[in-house]
C-alpha positions as MATLAB code, in Angstrom:
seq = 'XXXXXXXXXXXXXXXXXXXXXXXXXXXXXXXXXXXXXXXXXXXXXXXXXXXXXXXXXXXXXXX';
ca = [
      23.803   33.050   40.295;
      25.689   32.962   37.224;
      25.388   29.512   35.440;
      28.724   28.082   33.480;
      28.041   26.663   29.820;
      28.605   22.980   30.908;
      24.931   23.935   32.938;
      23.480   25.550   29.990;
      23.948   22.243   27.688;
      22.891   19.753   30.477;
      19.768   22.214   30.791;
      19.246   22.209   26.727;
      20.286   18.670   26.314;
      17.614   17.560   29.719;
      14.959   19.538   27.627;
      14.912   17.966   24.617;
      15.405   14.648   26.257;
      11.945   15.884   28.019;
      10.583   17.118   24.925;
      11.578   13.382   23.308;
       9.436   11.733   25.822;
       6.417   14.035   25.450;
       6.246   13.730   22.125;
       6.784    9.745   22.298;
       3.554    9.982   25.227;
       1.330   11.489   22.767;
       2.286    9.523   19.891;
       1.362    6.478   21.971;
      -1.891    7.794   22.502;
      -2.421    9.382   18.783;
      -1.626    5.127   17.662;
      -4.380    3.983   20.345;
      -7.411    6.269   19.368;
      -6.647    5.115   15.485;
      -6.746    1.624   16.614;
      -9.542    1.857   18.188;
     -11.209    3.859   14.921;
      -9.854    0.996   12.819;
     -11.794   -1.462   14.990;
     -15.392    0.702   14.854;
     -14.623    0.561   10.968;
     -14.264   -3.308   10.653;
     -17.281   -3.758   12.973;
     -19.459   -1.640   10.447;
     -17.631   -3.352    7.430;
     -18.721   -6.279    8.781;
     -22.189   -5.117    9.391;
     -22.340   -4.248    5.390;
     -21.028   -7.371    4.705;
     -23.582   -9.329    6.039;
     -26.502   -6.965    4.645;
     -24.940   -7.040    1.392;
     -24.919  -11.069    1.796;
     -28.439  -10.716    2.907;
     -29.303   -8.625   -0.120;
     -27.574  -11.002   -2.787;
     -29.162  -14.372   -1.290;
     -32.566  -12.347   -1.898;
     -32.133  -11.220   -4.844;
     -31.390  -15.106   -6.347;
     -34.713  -15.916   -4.959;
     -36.822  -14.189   -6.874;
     -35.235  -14.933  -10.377;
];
């Protein structure tokens, strides 16, 4: 079965179309783990931002 070059490019151009859409998938998953990093950080920013408030407020109470 001897395949003509018309079926050669659809073959080439159905791969990268395939390879286009993998590479999209993953990207889209890659963007959700970072968001969800980006929240854990401003949760624990937060957290220091309250200790350091905590800290400060102290700290004018004993001069």
């Amino acid at each position: 079965m001897a395949f003509g070059v018309q079926e050669i490019t659809l073959a080439i151009i159905i791969g990268t179309l395939a390879a286009i859409v993998y590479s999209l998938r993953i990207l889209v998953l890659m963007e959700r783990r970072i968001a969800r990093i980006e929240t854990h950080i401003e949760r624990v920013v937060d957290k220091v931002i309250k200790e350091e408030i905590k800290i400060e407020r102290g700290m004018r109470r004993r001069h």
